[in-house]
N, C-alpha and C positions, 0 to 999 in steps of 0.2 A: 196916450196911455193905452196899453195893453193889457190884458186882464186874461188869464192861462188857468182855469180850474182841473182838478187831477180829484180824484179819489173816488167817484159814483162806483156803483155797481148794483148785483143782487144778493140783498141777504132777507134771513127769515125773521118774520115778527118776533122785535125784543133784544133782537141784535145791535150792532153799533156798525158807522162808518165814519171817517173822519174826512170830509173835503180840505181841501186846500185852494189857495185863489193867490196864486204870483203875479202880481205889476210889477210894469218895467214898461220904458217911457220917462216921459216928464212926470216922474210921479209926487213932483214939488207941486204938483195940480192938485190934488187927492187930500179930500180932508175925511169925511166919515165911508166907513165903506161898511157892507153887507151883505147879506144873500139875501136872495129870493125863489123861490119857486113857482113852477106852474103844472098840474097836472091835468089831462086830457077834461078837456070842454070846461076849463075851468079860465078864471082870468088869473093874472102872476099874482102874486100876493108877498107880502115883505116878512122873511123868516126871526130875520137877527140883523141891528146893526151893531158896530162898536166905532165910539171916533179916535181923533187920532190920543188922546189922550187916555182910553180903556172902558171908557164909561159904554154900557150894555143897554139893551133894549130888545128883545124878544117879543113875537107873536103869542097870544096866550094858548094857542095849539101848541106851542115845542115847550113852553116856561116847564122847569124841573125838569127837562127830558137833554137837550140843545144847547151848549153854551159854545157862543164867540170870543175867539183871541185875537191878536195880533201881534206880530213880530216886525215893527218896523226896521229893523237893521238889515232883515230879509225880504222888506215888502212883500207879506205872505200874509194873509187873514187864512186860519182857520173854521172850521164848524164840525164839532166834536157832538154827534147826534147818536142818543141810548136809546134803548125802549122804544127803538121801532117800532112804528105800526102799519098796515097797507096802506091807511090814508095820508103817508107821510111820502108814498108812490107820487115824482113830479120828477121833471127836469131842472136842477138847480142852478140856478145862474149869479155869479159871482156882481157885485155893483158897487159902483164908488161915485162919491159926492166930489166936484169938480170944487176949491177952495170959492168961498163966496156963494155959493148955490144953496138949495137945497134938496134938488132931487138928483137921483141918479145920473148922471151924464158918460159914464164909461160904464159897458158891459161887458160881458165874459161871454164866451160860448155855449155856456153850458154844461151839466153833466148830469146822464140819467143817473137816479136811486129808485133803483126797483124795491118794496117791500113783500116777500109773498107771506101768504099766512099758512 
């Protein structure tokens, strides 16, 4: 399984960006998938999941700000992120739960989200 995140960049506090996270692979493997983040001297921390069925789960940092989709016809999860703030500055990394597991076992590269104020 392969995992291809697109969308990071720099925008200003309060703004919006939308990630995107494309699998491809055996991705008959992949049951819940998510983001994570991790920004400078911090540990990754888990942003958003959604499984394969739509059902949500959120960090209570992004809750009302962040919401998770997914397109399985496209094997694509989104993350539709409002009301940036600086503290929401990390490197985001795309992650999917391998069928039977429970934690991550595929990950993505990566994509910086700079917030400036």
């Amino acid at each position: 399984v392969q995992l291809v995140e697109s969308g990071g960049g720099l925008v200003q506090a309060g703004g919006s960006l939308r990630l995107s996270c494309a699998a491809s692979g055996s991705i008959f493997r992949i049951n819940n998938m998510g983001w994570y983040r991790q920004a400078p001297g911090k540990q990754r921390e888990l942003v958003a999941t959604i499984t394969s069925g739509g059902s949500t789960n959120f960090a209570d940092s992004v809750k009302g700000r962040f919401t998770i989709s997914r397109d399985n016809a496209k094997n694509t999860v989104y993350l539709q992120m409002n009301s940036l703030k600086p503290e929401d500055t990390a490197v985001y990394y795309c992650a999917a739960v391998p069928r039977g597991g429970k934690d991550p076992g595929y990950w993505g590269q990566g994509t910086q989200v700079t917030v400036s104020s």
